[in-house]
C-alpha positions in Angstrom: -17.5 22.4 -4.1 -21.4 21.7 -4.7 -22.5 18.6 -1.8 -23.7 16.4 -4.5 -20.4 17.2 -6.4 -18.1 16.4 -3.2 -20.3 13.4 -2.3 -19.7 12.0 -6.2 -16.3 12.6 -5.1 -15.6 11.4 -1.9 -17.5 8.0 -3.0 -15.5 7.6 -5.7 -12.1 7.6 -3.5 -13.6 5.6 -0.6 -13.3 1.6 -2.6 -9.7 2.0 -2.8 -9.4 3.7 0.7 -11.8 0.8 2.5 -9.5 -1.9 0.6 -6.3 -0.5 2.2 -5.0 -0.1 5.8 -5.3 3.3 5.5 -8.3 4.9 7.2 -11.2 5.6 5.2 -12.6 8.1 7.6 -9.9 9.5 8.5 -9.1 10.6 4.6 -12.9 11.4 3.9 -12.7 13.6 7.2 -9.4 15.9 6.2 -9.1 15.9 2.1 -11.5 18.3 2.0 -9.9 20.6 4.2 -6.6 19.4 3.3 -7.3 20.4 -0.8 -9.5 23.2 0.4 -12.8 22.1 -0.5 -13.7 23.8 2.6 -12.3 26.2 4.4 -12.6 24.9 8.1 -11.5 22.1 9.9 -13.3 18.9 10.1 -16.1 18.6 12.6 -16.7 23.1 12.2 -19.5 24.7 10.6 -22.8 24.5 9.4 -21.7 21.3 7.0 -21.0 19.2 10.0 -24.1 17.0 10.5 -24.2 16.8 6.5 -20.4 15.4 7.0 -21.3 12.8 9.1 -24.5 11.6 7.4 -22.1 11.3 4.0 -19.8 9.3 6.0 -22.8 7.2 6.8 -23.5 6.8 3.0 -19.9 6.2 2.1 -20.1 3.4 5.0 -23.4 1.5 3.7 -22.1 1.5 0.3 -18.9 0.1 0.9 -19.8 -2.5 3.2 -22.8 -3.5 0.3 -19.6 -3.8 -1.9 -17.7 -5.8 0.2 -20.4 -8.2 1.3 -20.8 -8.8 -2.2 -17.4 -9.1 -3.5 -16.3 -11.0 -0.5 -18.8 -13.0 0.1 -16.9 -16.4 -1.4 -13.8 -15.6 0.6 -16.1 -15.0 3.6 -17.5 -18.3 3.4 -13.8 -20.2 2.8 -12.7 -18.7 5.9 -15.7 -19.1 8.1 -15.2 -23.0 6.6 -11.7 -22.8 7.6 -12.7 -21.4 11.0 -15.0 -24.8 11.7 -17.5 -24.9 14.5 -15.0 -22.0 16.3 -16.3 -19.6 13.8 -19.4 -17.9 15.9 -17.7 -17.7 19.3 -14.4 -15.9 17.4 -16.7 -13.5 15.3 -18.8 -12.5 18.9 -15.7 -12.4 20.7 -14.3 -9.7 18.2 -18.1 -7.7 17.7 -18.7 -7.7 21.6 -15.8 -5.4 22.3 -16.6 -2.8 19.4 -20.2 -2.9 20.1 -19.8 -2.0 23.7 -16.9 0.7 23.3 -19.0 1.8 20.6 -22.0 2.5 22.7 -19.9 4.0 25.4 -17.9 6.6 23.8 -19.2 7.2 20.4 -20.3 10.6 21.6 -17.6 11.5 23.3 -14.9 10.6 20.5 -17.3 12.5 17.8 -17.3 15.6 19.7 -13.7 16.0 21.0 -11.6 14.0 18.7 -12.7 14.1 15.3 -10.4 16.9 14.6 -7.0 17.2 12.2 -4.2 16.6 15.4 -6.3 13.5 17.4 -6.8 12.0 13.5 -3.0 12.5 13.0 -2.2 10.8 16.2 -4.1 8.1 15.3 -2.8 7.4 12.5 0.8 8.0 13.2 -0.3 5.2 16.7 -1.6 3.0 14.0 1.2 2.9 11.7 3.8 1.9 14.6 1.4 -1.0 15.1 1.3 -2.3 12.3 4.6 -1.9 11.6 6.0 -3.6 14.6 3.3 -6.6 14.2 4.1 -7.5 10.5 7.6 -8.1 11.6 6.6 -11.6 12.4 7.0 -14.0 9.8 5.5 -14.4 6.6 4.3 -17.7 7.3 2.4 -18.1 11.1 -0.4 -19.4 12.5 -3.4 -20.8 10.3 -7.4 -20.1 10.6 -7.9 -23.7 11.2 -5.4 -22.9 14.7 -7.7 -19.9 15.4 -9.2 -19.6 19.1 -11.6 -17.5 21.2 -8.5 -15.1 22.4 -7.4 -14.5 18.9 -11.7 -13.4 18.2 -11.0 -11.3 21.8 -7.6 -9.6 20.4 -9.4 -8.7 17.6 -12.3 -7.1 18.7 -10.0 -5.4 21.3 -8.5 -4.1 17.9 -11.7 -3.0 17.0 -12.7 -0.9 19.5 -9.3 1.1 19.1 -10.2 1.5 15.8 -13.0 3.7 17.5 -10.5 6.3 17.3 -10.4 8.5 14.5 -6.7 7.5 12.3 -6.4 4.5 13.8 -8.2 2.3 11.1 -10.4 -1.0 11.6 -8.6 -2.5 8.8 -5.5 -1.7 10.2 -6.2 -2.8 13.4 -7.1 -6.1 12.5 -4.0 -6.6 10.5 -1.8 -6.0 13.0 -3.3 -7.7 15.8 -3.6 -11.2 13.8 0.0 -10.5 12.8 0.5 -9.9 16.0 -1.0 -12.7 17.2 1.5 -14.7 14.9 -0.8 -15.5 12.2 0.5 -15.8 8.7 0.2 -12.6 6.1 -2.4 -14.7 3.8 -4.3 -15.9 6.8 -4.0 -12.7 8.8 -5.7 -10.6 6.1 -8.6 -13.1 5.4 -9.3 -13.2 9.5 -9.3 -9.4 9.2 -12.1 -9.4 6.9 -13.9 -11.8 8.6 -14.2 -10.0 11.8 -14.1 -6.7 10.4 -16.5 -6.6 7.6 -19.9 -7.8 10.2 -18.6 -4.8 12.6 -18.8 -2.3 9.2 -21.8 -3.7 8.3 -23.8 -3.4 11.5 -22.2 -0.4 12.6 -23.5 1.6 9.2 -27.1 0.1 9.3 -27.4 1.2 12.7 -25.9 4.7 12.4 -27.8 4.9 9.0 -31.1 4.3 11.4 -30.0 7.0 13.5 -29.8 9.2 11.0 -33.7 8.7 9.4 -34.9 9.5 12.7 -33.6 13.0 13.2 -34.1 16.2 10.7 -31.2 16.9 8.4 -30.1 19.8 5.5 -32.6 19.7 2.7 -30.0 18.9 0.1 -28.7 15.7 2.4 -30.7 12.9 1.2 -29.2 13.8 -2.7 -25.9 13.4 -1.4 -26.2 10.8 0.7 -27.6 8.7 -1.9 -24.6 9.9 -4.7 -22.2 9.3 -2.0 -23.5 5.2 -1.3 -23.7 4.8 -5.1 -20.5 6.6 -5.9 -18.4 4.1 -2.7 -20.4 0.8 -4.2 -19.2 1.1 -7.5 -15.8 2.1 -6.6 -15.5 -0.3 -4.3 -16.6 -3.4 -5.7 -14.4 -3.9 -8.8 -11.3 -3.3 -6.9 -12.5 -5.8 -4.2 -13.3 -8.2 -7.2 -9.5 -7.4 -8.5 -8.0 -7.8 -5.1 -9.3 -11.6 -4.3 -8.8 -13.1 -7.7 -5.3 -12.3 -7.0 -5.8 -13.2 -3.4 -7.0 -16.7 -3.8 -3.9 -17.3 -6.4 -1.3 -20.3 -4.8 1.6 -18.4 -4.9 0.4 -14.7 -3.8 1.4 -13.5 -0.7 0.2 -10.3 0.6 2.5 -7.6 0.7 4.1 -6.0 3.9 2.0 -3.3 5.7 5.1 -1.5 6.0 4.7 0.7 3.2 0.9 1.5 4.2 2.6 2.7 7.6 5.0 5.2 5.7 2.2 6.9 3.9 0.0 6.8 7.1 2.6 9.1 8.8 3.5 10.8 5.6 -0.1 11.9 5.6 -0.2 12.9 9.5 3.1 15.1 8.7 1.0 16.6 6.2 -2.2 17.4 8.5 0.5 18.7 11.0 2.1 21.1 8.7 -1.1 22.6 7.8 -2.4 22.8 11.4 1.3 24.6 12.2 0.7 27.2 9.2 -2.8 28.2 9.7 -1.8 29.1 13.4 0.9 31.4 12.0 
């Protein structure tokens, strides 16, 4: 498939993947090679670095989307949250940010490949699984505190790990943490979306100041476009029926079957291209 054609592509799938526990990256890393877009496994060849800078783009425009969609639900909770608000939202960047600048590298290079993504999201599914067996109704953001922030940025840094999903991670540690299904998805967002947000711009800056493939910058910029405007009317969609009394968000149970379905999946085709 043409790179501008595959960007188009892979932007238009990223909205609903950002909006659901699922992985993003993990999906935008193996459908490719899972459909046979590409005949190699992730992280191989000379398409790598072009890979990684569409990811970049897929990023930026979902997290553009999600500001903007958002950003009313952002500012209930951050009310909700009171003067606690800063401390909980450092406490959860401080851990990614660090973990981030430790082992980015490392995690890029050895395990951004089909088994490590499987394992992560097979390790994420059991997590959320087991979390969301608390009860529907928990803790509230007005009973938030710093170690709930801490959990979650804990959570976050995981998430560094291809599979395992920020979304995801978030979810299950404020379930986890015994807060209620409503509250625990807008306390997701509200810790997750800065991390995306920063982590994007300064990847994105990263990327400006080293050489890439000619045909990079076309893609890029199809693939930011192509996420933003699949992103933002589903994230419209999901809090109008978010902010309705009587909706409840739904259990993460099912997002956990598909998550290992998918790793089953990755595994089978790693087991028949070694036959």
């Amino acid at each position: 498939m043409p790179p501008l054609a595959r960007a188009l592509a892979l932007g238009l799938i990223q909205g609903p993947l950002e909006l659901a526990p699922v992985s993003s990256s993990a999906h935008i890393t193996l459908l490719p090679w899972l459909t046979g877009c590409t005949g190699e496994k992730p992280g191989a060849g000379r398409d790598a670095e072009l890979d990684k800078s569409l990811q970049v783009a897929l990023h930026i425009g979902t997290a553009a989307a999600l500001a903007i969609a958002l950003r009313r639900d952002l500012t209930r909770a951050f009310e909700r949250l009171g003067p606690r608000a800063p401390a909980l939202v450092c406490l959860a960047t401080l851990p990614p940010a660090l973990a981030g600048r430790a082992f980015e590298r490392p995690i890029e290079q050895h395990f951004d490949q089909p088994a490590p993504i499987a394992a992560g999201l097979v390790g994420g599914a059991l997590a959320m699984a087991l979390a969301d067996r608390r009860p529907v109704e928990g803790r509230t953001l007005e009973q938030a505190r710093p170690a709930d922030g801490l959990a979650l940025g804990v959570a976050q840094a995981l998430a560094l790990a291809p599979g395992v999903s920020r979304r995801g991670a978030t979810l299950a540690a404020a379930r986890a943490r015994g807060f209620g299904r409503r509250d625990a998805n807008a306390l997701s967002w509200a810790v997750a979306l800065p991390v995306i947000a920063a982590a994007s711009a300064l990847k994105g800056a990263r990327l400006a100041a080293r050489p890439l493939p000619p045909h990079a910058p076309a893609a890029m910029a199809a693939g930011a476009l192509a996420s933003l405007l699949s992103t933002a009317p589903l994230a419209r969609l999901a809090c109008r029926g978010a902010r309705a009394p009587e909706r409840v968000p739904g259990p993460l149970a099912p997002y956990a079957l598909y998550r290992v379905a998918l790793a089953s999946l990755v595994l089978a085709r790693l087991r028949r291209d070694r036959s």
